[in-house]
Z-matrix of the N, CA and C atoms (Angstrom, degrees):
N
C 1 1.453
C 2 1.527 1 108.79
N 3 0.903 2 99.03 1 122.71
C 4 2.342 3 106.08 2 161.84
C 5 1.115 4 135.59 3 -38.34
N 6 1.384 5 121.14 4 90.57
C 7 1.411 6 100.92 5 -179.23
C 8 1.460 7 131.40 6 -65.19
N 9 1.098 8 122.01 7 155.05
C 10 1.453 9 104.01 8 -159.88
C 11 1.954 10 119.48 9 -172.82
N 12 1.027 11 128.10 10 154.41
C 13 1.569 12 104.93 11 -173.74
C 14 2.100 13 97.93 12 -166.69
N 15 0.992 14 101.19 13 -174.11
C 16 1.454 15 103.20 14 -151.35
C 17 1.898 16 95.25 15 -144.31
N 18 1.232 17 102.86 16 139.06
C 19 1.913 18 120.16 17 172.66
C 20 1.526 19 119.27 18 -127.21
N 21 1.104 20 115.51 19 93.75
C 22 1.859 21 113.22 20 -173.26
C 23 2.049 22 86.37 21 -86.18
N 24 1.323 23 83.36 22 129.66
C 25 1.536 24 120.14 23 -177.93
C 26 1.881 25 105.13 24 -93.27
N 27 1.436 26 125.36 25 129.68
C 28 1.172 27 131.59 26 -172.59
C 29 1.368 28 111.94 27 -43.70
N 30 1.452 29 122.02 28 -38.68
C 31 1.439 30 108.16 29 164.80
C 32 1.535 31 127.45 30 -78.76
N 33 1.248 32 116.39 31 17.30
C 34 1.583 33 125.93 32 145.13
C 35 1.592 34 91.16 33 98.03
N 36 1.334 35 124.01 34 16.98
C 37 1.643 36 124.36 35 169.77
C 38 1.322 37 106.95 36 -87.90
N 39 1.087 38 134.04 37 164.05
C 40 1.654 39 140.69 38 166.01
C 41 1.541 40 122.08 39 -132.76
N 42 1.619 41 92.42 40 137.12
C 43 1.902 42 84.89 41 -173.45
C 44 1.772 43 92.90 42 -120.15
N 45 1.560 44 81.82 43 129.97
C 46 1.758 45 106.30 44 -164.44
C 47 1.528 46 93.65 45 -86.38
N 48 1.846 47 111.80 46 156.33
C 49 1.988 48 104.91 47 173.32
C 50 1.248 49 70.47 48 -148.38
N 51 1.666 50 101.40 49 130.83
C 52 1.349 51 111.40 50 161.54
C 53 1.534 52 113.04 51 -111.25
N 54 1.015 53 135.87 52 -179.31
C 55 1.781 54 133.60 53 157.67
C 56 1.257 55 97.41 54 -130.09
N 57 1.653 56 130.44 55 123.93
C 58 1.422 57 128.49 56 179.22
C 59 1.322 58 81.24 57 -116.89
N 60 1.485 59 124.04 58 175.66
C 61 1.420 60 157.48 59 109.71
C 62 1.779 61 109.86 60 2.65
N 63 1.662 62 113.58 61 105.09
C 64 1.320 63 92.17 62 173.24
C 65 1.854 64 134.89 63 -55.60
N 66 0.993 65 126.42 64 157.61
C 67 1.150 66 132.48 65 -177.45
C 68 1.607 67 107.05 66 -68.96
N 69 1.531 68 118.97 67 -58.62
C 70 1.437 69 143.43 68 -172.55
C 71 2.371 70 86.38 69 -61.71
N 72 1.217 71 71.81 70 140.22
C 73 1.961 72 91.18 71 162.80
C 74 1.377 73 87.92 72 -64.54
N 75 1.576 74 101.63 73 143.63
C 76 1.486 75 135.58 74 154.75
C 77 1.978 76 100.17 75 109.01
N 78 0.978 77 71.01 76 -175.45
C 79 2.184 78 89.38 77 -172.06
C 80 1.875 79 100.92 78 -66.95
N 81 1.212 80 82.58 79 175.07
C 82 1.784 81 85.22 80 -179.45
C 83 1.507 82 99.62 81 110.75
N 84 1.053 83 88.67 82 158.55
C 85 2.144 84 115.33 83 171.96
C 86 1.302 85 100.04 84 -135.65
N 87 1.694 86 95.42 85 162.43
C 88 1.757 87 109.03 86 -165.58
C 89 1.697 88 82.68 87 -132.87
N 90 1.513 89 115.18 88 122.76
C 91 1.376 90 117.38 89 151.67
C 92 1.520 91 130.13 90 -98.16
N 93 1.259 92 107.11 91 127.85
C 94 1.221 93 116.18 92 167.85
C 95 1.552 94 129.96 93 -95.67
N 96 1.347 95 121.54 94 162.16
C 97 1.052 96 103.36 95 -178.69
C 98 1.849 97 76.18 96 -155.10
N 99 1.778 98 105.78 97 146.59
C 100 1.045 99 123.28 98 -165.21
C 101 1.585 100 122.29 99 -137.39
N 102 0.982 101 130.75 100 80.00
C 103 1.637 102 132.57 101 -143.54
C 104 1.994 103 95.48 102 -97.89
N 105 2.182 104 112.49 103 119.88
C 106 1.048 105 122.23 104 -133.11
C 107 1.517 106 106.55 105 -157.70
N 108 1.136 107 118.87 106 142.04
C 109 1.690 108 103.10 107 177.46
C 110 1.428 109 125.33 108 -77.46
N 111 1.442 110 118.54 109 -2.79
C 112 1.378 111 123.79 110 177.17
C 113 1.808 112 89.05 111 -163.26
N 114 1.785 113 98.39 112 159.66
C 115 1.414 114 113.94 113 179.68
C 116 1.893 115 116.92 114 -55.90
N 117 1.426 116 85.80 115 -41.21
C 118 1.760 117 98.31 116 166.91
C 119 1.587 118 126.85 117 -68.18
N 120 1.296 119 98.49 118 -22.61
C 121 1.801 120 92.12 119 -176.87
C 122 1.865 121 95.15 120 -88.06
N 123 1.784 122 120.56 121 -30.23
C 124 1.360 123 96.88 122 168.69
C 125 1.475 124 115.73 123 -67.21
N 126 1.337 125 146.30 124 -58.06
C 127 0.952 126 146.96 125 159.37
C 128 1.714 127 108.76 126 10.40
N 129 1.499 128 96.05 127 -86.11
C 130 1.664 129 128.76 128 171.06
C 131 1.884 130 102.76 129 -28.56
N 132 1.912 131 119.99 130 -31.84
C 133 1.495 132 87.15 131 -148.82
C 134 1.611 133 77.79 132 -108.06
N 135 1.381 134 134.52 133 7.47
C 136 1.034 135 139.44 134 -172.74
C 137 1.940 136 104.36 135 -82.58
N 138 1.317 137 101.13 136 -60.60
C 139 1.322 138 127.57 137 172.43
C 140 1.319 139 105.44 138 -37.59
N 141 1.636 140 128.97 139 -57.06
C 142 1.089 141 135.93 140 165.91
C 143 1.540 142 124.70 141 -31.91
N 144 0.733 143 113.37 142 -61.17
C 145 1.677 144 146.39 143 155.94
C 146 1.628 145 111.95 144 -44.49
N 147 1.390 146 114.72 145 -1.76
C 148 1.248 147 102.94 146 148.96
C 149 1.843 148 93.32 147 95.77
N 150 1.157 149 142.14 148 -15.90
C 151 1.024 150 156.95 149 170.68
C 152 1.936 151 120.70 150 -79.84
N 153 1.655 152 88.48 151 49.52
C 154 1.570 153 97.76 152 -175.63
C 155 1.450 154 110.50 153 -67.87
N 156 1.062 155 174.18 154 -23.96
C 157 1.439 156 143.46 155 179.49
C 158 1.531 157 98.97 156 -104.55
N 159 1.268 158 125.51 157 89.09
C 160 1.140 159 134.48 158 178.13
C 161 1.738 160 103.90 159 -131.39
N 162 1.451 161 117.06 160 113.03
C 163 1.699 162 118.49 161 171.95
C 164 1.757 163 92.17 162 -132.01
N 165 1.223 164 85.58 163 170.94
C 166 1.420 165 99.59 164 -172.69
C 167 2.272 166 96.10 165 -132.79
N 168 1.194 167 78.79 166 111.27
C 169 1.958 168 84.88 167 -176.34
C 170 1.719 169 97.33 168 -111.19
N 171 0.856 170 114.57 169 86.68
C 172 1.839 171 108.07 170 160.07
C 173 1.313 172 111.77 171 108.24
N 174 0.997 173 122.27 172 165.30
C 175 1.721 174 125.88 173 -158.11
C 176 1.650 175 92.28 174 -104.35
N 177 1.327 176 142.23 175 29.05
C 178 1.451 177 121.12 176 -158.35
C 179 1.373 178 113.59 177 -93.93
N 180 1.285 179 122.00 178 -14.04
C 181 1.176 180 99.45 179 159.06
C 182 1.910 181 104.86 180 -137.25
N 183 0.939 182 106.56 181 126.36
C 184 1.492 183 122.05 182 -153.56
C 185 2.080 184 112.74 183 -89.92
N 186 0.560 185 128.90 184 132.68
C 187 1.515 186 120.08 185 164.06
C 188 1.666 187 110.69 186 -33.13
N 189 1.152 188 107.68 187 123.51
C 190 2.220 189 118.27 188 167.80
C 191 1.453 190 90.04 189 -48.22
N 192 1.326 191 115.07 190 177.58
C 193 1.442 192 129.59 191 141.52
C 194 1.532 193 133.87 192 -67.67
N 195 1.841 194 95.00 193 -25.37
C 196 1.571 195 119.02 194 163.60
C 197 1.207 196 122.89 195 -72.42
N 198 1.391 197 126.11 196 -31.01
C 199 1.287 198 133.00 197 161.14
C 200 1.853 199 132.64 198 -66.92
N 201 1.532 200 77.99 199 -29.22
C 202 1.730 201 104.15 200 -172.88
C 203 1.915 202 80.02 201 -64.36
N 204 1.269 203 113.53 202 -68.78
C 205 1.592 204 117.07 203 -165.67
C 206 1.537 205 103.98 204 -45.75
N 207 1.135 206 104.81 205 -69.79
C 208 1.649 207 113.46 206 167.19
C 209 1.393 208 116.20 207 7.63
N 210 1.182 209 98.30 208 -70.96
C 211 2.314 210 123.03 209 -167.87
C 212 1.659 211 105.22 210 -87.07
N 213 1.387 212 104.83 211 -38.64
C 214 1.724 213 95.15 212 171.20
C 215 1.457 214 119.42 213 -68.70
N 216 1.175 215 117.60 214 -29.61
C 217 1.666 216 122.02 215 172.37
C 218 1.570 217 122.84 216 -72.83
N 219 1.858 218 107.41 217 -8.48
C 220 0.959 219 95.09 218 -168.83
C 221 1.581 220 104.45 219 -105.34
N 222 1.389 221 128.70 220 158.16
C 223 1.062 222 127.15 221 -171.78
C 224 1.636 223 127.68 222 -65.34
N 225 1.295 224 115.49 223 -27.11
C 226 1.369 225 152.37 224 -165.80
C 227 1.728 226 103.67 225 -83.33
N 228 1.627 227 98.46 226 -55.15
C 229 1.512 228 96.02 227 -174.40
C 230 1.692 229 114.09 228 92.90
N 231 1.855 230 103.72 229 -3.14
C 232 1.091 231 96.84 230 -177.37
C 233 1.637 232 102.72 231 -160.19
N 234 1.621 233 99.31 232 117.35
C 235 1.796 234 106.05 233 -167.88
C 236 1.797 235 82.37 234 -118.13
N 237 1.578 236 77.06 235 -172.25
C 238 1.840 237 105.20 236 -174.46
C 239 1.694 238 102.99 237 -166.21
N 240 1.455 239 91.03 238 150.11
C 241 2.015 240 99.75 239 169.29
C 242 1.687 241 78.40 240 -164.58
N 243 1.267 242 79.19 241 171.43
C 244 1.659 243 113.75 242 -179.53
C 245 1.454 244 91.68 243 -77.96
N 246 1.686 245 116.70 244 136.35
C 247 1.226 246 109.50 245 175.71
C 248 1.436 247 134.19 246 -84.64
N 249 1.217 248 122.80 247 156.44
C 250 1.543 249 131.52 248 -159.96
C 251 1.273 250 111.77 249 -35.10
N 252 1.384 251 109.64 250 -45.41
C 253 1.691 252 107.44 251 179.17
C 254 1.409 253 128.38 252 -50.80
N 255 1.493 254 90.25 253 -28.95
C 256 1.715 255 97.53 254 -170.65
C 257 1.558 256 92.52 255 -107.85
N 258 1.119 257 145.92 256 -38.12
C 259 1.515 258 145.22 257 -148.36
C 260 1.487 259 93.60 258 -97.39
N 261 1.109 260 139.92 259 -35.98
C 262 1.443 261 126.01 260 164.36
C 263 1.685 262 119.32 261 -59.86
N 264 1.315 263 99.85 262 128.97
C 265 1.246 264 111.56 263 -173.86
C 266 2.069 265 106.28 264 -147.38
N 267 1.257 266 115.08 265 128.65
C 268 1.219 267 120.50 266 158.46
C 269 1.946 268 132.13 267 -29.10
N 270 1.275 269 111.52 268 101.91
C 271 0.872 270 130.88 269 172.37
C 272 1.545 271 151.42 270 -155.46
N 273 1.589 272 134.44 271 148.58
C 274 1.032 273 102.79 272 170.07
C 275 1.383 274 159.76 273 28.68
N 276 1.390 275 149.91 274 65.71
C 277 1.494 276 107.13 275 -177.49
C 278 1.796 277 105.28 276 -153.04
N 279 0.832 278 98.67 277 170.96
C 280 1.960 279 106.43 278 -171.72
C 281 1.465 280 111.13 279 -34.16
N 282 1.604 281 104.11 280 -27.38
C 283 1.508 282 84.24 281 -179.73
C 284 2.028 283 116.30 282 -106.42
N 285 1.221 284 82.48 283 0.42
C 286 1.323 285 106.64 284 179.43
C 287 1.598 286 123.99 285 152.05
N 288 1.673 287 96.70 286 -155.78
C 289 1.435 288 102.33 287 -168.96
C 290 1.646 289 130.11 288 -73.95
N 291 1.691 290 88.58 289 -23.37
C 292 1.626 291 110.14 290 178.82
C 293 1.382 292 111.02 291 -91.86
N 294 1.368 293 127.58 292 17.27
C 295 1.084 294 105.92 293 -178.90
C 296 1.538 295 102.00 294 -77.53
N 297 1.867 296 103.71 295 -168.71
C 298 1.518 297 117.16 296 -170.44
C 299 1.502 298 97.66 297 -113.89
N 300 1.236 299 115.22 298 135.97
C 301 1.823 300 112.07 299 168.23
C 302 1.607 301 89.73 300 -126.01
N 303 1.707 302 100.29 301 130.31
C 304 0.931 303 153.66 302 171.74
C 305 1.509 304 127.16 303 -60.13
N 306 1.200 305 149.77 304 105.41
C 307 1.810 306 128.14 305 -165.43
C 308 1.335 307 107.43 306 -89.71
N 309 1.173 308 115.31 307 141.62
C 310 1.794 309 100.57 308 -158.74
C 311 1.852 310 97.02 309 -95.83
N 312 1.336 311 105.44 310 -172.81
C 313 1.473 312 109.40 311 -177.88
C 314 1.320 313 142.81 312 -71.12
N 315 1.465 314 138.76 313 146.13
C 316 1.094 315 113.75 314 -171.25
C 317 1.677 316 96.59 315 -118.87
N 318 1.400 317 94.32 316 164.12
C 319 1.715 318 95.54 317 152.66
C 320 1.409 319 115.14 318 -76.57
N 321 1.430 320 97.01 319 165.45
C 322 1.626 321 98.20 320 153.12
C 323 1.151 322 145.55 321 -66.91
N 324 1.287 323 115.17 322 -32.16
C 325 1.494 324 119.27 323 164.09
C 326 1.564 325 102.55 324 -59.65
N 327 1.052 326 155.66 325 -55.98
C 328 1.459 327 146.23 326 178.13
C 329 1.684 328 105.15 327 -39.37
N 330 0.992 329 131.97 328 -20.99
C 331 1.715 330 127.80 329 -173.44
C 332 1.332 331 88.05 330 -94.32
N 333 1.517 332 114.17 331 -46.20
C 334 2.069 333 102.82 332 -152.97
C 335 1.403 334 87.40 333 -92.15
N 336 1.365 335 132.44 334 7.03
C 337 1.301 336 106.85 335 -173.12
C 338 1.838 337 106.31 336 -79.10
N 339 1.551 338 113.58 337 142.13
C 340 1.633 339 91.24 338 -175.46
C 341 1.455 340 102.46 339 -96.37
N 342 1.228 341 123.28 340 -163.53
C 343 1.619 342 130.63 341 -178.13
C 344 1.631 343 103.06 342 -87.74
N 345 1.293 344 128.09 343 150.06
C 346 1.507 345 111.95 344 172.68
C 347 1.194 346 111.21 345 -93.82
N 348 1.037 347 118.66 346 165.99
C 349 1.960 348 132.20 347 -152.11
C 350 1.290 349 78.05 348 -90.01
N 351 1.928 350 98.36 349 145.79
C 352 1.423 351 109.91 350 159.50
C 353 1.545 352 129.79 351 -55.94
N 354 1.023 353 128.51 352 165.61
C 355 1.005 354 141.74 353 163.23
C 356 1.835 355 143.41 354 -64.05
């Protein structure tokens, strides 16, 4: 089952984060996050997208506030990355060597886009 959780925003929209099953062979989860006028119409634009057994059971893991920004900035209303568990990895960073780097967001068209056929 998906973990997954839901944020209703003061103007009465909600931005849904799911974690499915990656798409690509091998281990990993892909989170989405889907910004929507009700929990059902994200549901609905996910489904669209070819992503049929998708429900959302329980608030447990909820959209950040960083994520919330994330999906409102984006034009689409609907990004994806590999989720934190798996996309965090040791590296580099301003404060040093241990910091965490982060994989930043994608659109959707970057997931559905397919590879083009050889030649």
């Amino acid at each position: 089952m998906a973990a997954g959780g839901f944020s209703k925003l003061p103007n009465g929209t909600v931005v849904v984060a799911l974690n499915l099953p990656s798409p690509a062979a091998g281990p990993g989860s892909v989170r989405f996050l889907v910004h929507a006028g009700n929990r059902a119409r994200a549901l609905t634009r996910l489904r669209n997208l070819g992503l049929r057994a998708v429900y959302l059971r329980g608030n447990a893991a909820p959209p950040s506030p960083d994520e919330i920004t994330a999906v409102l900035h984006h034009p689409d209303g609907l990004i994806w990355r590999t989720a934190p568990d798996s996309a965090v990895r040791p590296g580099p960073g301003p404060s040093g060597p241990d910091d965490l780097v982060v994989e930043l967001w994608h659109p959707i068209r970057a997931l559905l886009r397919r590879p083009a056929a050889p030649a």
